[in-house]
LUMLUMVO-132044 format. One line per field, with one value per residue (C-alpha): residue number from 1; residue in three letters; x, z, y. Coordinates in steps of 0.2 Angstrom, whole numbers, plus 5000, padded with zeros to 4 digits. Each point is the difference from the previous one (the first is absolute). Layout:
N
num <- [NUM,...] $
residuo <- [ALA,...] $
px <- [X,...] $
pz <- [Z,...] $
py <- [Y,...] $
REM end
This chain:
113
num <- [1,2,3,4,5,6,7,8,9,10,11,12,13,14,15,16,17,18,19,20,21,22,23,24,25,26,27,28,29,30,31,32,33,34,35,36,37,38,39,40,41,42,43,44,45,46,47,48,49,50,51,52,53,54,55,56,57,58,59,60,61,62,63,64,65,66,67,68,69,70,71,72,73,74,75,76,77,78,79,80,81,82,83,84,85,86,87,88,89,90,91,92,93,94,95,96,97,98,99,100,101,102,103,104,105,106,107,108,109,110,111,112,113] $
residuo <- [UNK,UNK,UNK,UNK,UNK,UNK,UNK,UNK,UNK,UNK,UNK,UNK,UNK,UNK,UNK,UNK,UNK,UNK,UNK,UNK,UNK,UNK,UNK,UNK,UNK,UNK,UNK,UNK,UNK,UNK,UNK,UNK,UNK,UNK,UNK,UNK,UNK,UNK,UNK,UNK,UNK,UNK,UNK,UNK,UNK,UNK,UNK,UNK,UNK,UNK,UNK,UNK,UNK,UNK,UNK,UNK,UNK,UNK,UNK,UNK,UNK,UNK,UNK,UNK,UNK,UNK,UNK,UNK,UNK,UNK,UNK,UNK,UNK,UNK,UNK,UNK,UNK,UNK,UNK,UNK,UNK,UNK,UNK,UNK,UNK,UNK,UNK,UNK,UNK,UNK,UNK,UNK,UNK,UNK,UNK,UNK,UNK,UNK,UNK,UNK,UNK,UNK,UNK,UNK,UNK,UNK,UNK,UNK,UNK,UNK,UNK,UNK,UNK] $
px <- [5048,5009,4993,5000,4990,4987,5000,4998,4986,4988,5003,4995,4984,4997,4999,4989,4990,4999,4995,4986,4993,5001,4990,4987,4996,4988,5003,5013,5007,5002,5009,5013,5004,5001,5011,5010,5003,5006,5013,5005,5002,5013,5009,5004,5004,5013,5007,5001,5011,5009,5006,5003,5015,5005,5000,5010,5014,4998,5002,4983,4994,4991,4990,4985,5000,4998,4986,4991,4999,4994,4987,4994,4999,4991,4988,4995,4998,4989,4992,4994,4994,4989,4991,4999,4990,4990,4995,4995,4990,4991,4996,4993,4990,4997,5008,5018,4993,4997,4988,4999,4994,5016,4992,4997,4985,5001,4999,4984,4992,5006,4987,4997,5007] $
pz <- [4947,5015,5017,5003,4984,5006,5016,4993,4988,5016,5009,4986,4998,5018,4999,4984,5010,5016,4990,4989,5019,5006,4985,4995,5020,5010,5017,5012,5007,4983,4995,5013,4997,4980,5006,5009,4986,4992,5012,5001,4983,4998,5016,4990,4984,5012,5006,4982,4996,5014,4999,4979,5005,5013,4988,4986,5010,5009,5021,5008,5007,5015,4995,4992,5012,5014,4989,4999,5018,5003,4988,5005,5020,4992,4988,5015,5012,4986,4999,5018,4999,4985,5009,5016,4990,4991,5013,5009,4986,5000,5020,4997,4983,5000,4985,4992,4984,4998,4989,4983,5008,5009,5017,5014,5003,5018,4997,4989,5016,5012,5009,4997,5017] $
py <- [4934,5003,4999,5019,5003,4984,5012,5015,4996,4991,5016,5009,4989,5002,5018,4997,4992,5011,5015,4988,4998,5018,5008,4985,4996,5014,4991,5008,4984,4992,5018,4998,4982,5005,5016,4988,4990,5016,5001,4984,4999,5016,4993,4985,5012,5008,4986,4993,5016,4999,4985,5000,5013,4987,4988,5011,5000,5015,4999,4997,5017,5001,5013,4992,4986,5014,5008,4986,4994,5018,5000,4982,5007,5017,4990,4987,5017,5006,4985,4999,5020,4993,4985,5009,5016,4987,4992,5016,5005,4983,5004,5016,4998,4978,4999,5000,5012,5017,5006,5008,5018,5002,4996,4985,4989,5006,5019,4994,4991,5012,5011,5017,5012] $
REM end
């Protein structure tokens, strides 16, 4: 086995394992840290791909390098939006859940006006 297919199939079990974690797991934060693993796992699939036609003796495009540092940058920028709404939630309604209903503990405690 060469070391791009060793690569390419631990990014593929990473992204196995990302979407095990975002359909088994109900909790928010453990949803975006399994989403995250998502997108880890097909930057490294990427990269794997880019780097195979590097390898076959093709010129090393620039391209999929680019790509990747921007989705990196845009998957950290999503990331931050993530926690900081999590967070929010968990000021506003005690918790980091939602429940089944649709709705939030807080509008549950909340006084009638």
């Amino acid at each position: 086995m060469s070391p791009a297919t060793i690569f390419g199939l631990c990014g593929a079990a990473v992204v196995g394992l990302g979407l095990y974690g975002l359909l088994v797991d109900p909790r928010p934060l453990r949803k975006l840290l399994a989403f995250n693993l998502l997108g880890t796992g097909s930057f490294v699939i990427f990269g794997v791909i880019a780097r195979r036609g590097a390898g076959a003796g093709f010129g090393g495009d620039p391209i999929p390098q680019a790509l990747l540092i921007t989705a990196i940058v845009v998957s950290f920028a999503a990331t931050a939006l993530a926690v900081a709404l999590i967070f929010r939630l968990f000021e506003v309604s005690g918790g980091a859940t939602l429940r089944p209903d649709g709705g939030t503990d807080a509008a549950a405690a909340a006084p009638d006006a």
